[in-house]
N, C-alpha and C positions, 0 to 999 in steps of 0.2 A: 222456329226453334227445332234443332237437328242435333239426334245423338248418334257418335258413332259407339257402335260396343265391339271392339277390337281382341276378345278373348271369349271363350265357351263360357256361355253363364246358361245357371241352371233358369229351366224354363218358365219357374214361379217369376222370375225378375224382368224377363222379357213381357211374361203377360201384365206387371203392373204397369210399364209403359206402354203397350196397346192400350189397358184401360185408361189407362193417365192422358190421351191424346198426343202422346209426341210421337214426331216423327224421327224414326231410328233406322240405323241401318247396323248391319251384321258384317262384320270383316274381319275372317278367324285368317290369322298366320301372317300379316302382311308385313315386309323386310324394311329395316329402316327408312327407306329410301320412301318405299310405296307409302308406309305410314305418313310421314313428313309430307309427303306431298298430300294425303287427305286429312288433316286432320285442321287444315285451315279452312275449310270449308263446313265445320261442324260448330255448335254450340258448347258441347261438351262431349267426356272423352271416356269410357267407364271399360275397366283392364282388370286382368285376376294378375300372373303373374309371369302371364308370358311374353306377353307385348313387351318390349323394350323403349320406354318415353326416353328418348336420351335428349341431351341438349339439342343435337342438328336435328331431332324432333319435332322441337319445340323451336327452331330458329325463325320460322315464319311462321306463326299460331294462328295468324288471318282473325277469323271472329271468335277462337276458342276460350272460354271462360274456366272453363273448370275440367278437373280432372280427378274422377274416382277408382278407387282401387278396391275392388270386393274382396275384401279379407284384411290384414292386419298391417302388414312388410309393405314398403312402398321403395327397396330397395333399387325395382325396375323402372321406377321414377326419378328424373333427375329434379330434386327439389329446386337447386340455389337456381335453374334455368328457368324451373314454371315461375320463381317466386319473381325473378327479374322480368317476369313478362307479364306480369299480372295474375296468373293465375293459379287459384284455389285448387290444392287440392286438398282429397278427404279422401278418409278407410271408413270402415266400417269396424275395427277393434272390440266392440262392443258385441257384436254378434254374433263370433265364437266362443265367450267366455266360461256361456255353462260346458262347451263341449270340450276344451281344454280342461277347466275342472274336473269335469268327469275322467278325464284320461288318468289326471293326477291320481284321484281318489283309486282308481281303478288300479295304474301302476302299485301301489302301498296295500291295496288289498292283497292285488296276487304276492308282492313279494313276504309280506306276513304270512299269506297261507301257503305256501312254495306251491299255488297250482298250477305254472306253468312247468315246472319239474317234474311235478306228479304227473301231470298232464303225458309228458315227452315219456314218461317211459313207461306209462298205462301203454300208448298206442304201441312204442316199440315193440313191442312183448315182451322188453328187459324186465319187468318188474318182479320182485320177489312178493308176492302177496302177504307172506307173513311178515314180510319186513317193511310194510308200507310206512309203518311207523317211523321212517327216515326221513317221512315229510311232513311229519307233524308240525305244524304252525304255531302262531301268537297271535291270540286274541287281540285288538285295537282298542275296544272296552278299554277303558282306566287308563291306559298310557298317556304319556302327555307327547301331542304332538307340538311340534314349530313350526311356521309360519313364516319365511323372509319375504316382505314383501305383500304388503298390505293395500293392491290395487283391486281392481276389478276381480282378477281371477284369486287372488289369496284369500280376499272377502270370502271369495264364494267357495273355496276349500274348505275353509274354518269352518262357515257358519254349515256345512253337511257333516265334517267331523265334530261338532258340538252335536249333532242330533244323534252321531255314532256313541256317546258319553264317550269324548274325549275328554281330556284338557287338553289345550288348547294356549299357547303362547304365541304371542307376537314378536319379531324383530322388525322395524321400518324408520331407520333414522330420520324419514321426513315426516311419519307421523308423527305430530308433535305432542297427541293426547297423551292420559296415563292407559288407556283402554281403549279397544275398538268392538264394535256389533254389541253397543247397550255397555258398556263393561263385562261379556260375557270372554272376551280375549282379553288380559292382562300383557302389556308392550313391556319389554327391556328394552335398555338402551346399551350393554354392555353384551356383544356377540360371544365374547368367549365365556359370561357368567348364564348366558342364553341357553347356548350351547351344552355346556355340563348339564342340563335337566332335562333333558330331550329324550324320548325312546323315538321317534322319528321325526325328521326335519323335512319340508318340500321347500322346495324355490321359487316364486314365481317372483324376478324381478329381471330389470334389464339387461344386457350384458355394457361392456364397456369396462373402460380403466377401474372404477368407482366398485366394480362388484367382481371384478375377474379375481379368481383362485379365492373367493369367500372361504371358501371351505377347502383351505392347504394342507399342507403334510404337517405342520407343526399341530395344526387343529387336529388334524385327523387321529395322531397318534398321543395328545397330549392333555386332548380337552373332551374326547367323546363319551360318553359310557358303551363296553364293550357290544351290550345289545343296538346300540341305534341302526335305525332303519334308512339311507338315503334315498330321497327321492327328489330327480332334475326334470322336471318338465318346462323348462323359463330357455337359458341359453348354455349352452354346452363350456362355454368358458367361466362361470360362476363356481365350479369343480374341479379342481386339479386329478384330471381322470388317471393320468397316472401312482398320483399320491396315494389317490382312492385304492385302486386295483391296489395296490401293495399294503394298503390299511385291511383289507378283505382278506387279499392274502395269511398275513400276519393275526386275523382274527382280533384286533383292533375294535372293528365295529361288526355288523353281522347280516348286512345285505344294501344292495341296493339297486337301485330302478333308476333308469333311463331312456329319456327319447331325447333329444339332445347332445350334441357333439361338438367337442371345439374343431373338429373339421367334417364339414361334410360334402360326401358320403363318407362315413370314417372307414381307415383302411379295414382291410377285411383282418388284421393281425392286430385290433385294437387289444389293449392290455385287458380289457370287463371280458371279453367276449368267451374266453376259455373257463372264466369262474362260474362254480354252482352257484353260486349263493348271491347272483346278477340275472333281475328281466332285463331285458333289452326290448324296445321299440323302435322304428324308423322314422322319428319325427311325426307323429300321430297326433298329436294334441288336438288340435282343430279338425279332424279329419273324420266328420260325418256326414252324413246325404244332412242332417238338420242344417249343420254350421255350414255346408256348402248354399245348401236354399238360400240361408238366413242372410252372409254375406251378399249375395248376389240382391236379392231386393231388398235390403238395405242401402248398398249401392246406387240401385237406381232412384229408389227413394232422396235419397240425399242430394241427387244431381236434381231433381225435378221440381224438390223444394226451394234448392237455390236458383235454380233459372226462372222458377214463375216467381217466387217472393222476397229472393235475398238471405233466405235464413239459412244458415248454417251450419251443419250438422258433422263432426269429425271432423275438422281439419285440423292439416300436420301442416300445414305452411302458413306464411302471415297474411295470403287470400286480400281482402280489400286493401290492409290498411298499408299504406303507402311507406315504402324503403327508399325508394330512387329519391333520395335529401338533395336538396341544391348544395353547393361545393363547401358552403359556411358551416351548414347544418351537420354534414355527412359523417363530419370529425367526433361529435356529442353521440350519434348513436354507434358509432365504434366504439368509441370511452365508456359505455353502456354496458355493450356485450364482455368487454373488455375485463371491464371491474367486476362483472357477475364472474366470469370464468376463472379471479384469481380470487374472489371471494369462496370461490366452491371448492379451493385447493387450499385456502387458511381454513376450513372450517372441518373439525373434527366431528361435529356430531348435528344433530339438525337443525333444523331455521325456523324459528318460531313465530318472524316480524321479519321485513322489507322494506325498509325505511331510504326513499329517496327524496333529495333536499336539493331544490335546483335555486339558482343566481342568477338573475338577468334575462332579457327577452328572448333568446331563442331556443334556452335550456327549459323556462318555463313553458314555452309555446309546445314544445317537445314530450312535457314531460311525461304524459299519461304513455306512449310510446318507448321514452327511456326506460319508465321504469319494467315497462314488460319485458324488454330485449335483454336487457339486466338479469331481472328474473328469470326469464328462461336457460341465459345459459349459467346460473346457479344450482338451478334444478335440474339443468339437463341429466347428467351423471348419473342420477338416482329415482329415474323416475321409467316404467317400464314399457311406457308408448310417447310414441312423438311429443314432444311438448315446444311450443310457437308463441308466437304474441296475441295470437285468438285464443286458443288455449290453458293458456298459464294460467288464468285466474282461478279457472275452475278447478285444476288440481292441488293451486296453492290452496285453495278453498277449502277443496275435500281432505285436505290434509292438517287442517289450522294452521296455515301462513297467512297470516296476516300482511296486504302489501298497503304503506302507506304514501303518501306523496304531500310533500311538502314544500309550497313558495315562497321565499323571501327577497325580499327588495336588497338587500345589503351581501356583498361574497362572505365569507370566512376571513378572518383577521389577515392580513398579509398577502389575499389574494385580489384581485380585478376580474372585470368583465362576467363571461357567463362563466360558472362553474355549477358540477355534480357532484352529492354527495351520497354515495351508496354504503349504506351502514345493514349488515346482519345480525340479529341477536336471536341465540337458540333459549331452547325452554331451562335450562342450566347454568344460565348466566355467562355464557360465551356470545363473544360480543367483537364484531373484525368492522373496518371503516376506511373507504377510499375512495380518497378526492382526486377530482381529475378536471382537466380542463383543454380548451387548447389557442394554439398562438394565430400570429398570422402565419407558419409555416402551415397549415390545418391539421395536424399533426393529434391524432391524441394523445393525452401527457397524465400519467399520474405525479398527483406530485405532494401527498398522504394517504401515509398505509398505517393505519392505528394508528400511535404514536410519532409516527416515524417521518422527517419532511426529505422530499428527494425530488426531484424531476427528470422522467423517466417515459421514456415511449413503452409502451406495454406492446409486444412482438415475439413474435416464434416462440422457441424455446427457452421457458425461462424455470430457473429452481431458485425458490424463495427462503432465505435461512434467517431464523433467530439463532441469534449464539451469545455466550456471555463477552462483554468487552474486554478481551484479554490480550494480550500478544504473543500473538502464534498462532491467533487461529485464522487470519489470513492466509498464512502460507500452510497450514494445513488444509485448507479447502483446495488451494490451488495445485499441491500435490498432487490430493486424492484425484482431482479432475485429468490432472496430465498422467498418472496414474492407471486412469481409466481410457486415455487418447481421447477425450471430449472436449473440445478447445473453448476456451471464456473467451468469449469476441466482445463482451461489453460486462460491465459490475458497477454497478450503485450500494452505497453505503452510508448510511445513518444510524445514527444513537441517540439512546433518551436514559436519562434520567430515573433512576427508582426510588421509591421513597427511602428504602434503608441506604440508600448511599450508594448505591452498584450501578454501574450501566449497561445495559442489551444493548447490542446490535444487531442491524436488521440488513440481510445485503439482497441485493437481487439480481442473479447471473445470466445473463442470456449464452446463450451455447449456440455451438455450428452444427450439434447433432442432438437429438434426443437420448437423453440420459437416461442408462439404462437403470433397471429397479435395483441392481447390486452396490450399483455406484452410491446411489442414494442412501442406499441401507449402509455403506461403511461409511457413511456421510456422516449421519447420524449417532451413527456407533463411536466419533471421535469426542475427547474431552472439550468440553466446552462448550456444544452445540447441542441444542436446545429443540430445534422443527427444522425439520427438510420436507418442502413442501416441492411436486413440481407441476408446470401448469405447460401447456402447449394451446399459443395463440396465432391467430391470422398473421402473414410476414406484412413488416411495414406496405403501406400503397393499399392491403387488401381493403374491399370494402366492407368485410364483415368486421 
């Protein structure tokens, strides 16, 4: 058994593996090429975040098993290459977390007490001493802070600002309790009713489609109270930093803190960087001699546990359990991922139950696997660390998802052979459902979405509409698209029935480009139309 450790790790993590018995070796800097050629000679692979895993990496793995990443981003990891080649990889996410919290807490102290201000022009000599009084502060005591983002690191913000006598509110659409930490954090479920009660908000959630510009220029100027305090330690696109800079400006709200950037290194003419009434940090969260130890023997830890016993520890990919489906099968765990991915674009608010219902011998043989890959890409969007077919349970878990799996001998009325049913219901009575199957083309096919019966490849780019059954609102959609230069290269269409007598229709457009947010939004904004939803799936042939 042979580890290569391919990046500088601190020295506490090398000595667990001299203790541990394995034999290791040390190879700081080495260029793809050189990499690729040793890494099939090792057992396992442990990297911070210089090394570059790329696919032609990983094209010949020889006996490599696993692959660990000390610290959190496993961005210098090509996953879809380890996952096809069998192998596991794992972070260590876990073992930054107090020191990210700490950062948080730390950014919201100084910007209440303006001591980095105070600080800059004590040392200048600028300061007028009788007028220090210009940097008088705000007590934390009694204010209520929020909370986005109720994982690991939110957890452990809150529960140190509850010792501070904060209050303390939650926003976490996948938590599905009424309360978190004992009921000592009271959850909303309505961000802009969230919002208005807030004297400081932190973030710690993921970036992505699902959380980018959380907090816009409509919020900023429309929903704050003029004291709130911001603070981004999560991902720099959760903030619309220029909305922000100009809500500061305008006096709108009345400070805020950042380590986080939607580009980085951000230009040196960033909009915050010239305002008093802005800390700034350089991506610090994680960034102490603790969090650096902790990650690195954790790291090793995890690789040593899997290579002597199998078990487990962090992984961000599907590791053991087997994806390479024979050609019949391969179709059902597309239809999987497929149906989770447009379930998590009908759904408004969060997922309470996981209900899948399989038909016949290879969807049943399957199922404990469909329903993960399902669920993962449900939750992907809204969940702040990697989430996998190893993993999912445990954050549906930690979050009261309920995932259920159900067999039956007999299809759905109308339907043959093997079929899936992926049904979600939130804690509010929202409730989305789609059936899917496929032919002898192997093809996956949705062919029910709620109410709605269609048969439909689920592919690329697609925007999902309810709209009332009227005439004209076909060729209003098709306007607004052409409108926009975004071409319909395919459209399904179904209606159902209501009980007062009216009928909905449901279409679903595949496009030649991804639709942009504006398009959608005057989508929406036309008489008659109901949900514009859009989703971005694997193109036909892919295997995900």
């Amino acid at each position: 058994m042979r580890i290569l450790v391919a990046d500088k790790l601190a020295d506490d993590g090398l000595e667990y593996l001299k203790q541990s018995g394995v034999a290791f070796d040390v190879k700081v800097g080495l260029k793809e090429d050189e990499l690729a050629s040793a890494v099939g000679g090792y057992d396992a692979l442990i990297v911070r975040s210089g090394a570059k895993v790329t696919a032609k990496v990983l094209e010949n793995p020889g006996q490599l098993k696993a692959i660990a990443r000390a610290g959190v981003g496993v961005d210098n990891i090509d996953l879809p290459a380890a996952t096809a080649k069998g192998i596991l990889v794992l972070n260590t996410a876990e073992a930054s977390t107090l020191s990210t919290a700490e950062h948080a807490l730390a950014l919201m102290l100084s910007l209440a007490r303006k001591i980095p201000q105070a600080h800059a022009s004590l040392r200048s000599g600028e300061l007028d001493w009788k007028a220090r009084g210009k940097y008088q502060g705000t007590q934390l005591a009694g204010k209520t802070l929020g909370v986005v983002g109720l994982g690991r690191i939110g957890r452990t913000v809150a529960s140190r600002a509850l010792a501070m006598e904060m209050t303390v509110l939650g926003y976490d659409p996948y938590f599905t309790g009424p309360s978190a930490l004992d009921g000592r954090v009271k959850l909303l479920r309505d961000f802009d009713g969230f919002l208005s009660q807030l004297d400081v908000i932190t973030f710690h959630v993921p970036g992505g489609e699902g959380t980018r510009h959380l907090l816009n220029r409509q919020r900023l100027f429309g929903k704050c109270r003029p004291n709130l305090l911001v603070v981004n330690d999560a991902r720099g696109e959760v903030v619309d930093e220029y909305a922000l800079a100009d809500a500061l400006r305008e006096k709108k709200i009345a400070g805020a803190a950042i380590d986080v950037y939607a580009k980085e290194p951000p230009p040196r003419d960033h909009p915050l960087f010239g305002l008093e009434n802005v800390v700034v940090t350089p991506h610090l969260g994680a960034s102490t001699d603790e969090a650096q130890t902790a990650v690195a023997v954790e790291a090793c830890k995890a690789i040593v546990a899997y290579l002597t016993s199998g078990e487990i520890r962090g992984a961000v990919n599907a590791g053991g359990i087997r994806l390479d489906l024979p050609p019949d099968e391969a179709p059902f765990a597309q239809l999987a991922r497929r149906a989770g991915a447009m379930l998590a674009a009908l759904f408004d608010g969060g997922v309470k139950t996981v209900t899948l219902r399989v038909h016949g011998p290879r969807t049943q043989k399957l199922a404990g696997t469909l329903l993960r890959l399902a669920t993962v890409e449900l939750l992907r969007p809204h969940l702040e660390m990697p989430v996998n077919v190893i993993n999912v349970e445990y954050h549906a878990r930690s979050r009261g998802i309920e995932l259920v799996q159900i067999s039956e001998a007999s299809p759905p009325s109308g339907l043959v052979g093997d079929v899936l049913e992926l049904r979600a219901d939130g804690p509010n009575g929202e409730s989305h459902r789609i059936v899917g199957t496929a032919y002898a083309d192997l093809l996956p096919r949705v062919v029910r979405v709620d109410g709605y019966s269609m048969d439909m490849v689920p592919e690329g780019h697609m925007v999902l509409i309810v709209n009332k059954d009227m005439p004209g609102v076909i060729g209003t959609v098709g306007t607004t698209f052409g409108d926009a230069q975004v071409n319909i290269a395919d459209m399904v269409i179904s209606r159902t029935a209501n009980p007062d007598g009216t009928t909905t229709a449901f279409m679903i457009l595949k496009t030649d480009s991804e639709p942009p947010t504006s398009l959608l939004n005057r989508l929406a904004a036309r008489p008659n139309i109901l949900r514009v939803r859009a989703v971005a799936l694997p193109p036909r042939g892919a295997s995900a």
